[in-house]
C-alpha positions as CSV (number, residue, x, y, z in Angstrom):
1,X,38.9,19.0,13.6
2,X,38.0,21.1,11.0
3,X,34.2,21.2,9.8
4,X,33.1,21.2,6.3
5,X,30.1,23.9,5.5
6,X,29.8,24.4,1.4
7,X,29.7,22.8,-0.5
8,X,28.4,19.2,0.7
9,X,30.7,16.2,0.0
10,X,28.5,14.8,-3.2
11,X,29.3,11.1,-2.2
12,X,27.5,11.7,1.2
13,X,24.6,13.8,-1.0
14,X,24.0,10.4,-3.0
15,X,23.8,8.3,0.1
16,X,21.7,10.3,2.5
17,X,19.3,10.4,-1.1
18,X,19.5,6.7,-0.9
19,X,18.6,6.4,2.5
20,X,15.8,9.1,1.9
21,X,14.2,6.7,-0.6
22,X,14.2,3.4,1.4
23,X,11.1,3.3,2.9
24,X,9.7,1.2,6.0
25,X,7.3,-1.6,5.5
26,X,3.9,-0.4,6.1
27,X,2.7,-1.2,8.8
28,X,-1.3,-2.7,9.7
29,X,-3.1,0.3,11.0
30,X,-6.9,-0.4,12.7
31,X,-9.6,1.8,12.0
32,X,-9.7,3.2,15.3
33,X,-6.3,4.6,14.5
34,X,-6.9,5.5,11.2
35,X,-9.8,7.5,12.4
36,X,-7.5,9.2,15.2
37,X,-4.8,10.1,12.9
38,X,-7.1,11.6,10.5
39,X,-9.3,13.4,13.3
40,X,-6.3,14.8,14.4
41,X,-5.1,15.8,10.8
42,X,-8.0,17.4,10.0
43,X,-8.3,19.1,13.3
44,X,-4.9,21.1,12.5
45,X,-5.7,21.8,9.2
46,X,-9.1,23.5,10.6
47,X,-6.8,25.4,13.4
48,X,-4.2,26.1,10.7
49,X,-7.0,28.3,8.6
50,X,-8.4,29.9,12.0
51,X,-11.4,27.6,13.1
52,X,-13.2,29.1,10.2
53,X,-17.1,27.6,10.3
54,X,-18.3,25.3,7.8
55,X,-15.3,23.7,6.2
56,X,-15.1,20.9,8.6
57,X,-16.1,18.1,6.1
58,X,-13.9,19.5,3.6
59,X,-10.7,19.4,6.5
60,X,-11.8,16.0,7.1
61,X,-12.1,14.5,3.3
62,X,-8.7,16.7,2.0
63,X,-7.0,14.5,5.7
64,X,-8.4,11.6,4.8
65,X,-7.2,12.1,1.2
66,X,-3.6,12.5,2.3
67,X,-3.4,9.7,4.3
68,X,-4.8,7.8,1.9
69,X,-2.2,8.7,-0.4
70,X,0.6,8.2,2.3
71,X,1.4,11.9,2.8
């Protein structure tokens, strides 16, 4: 069987974009989950910029932002 590199099949491009736009049905999340997933978010985004000092309320907000917003 032969595979197929370039140029993607544009009927399989459309439906993997379909799929891509489905999304799940939210699901509840309690605040104690909330407040992990965030922690943890804004505990990488402090380790992504070096532990530099003093920005940890701004990691924590910009986290709490994004999941806010779903990102």
């Amino acid at each position: 069987m032969e595979q197929q590199l370039f140029p993607p099949d544009q009927s399989a491009a459309r439906s993997r974009g379909a799929r891509r736009s489905q999304r799940a049905p939210a699901v509840p999340i309690d605040a104690e989950r909330r407040h992990r997933m965030i922690a943890e978010a804004a505990y990488y985004k402090a380790k992504n910029r070096g532990f530099g000092g003093g920005r940890d309320m701004q990691d924590w907000l910009l986290a709490e932002q994004e999941f806010e917003a779903g990102a």
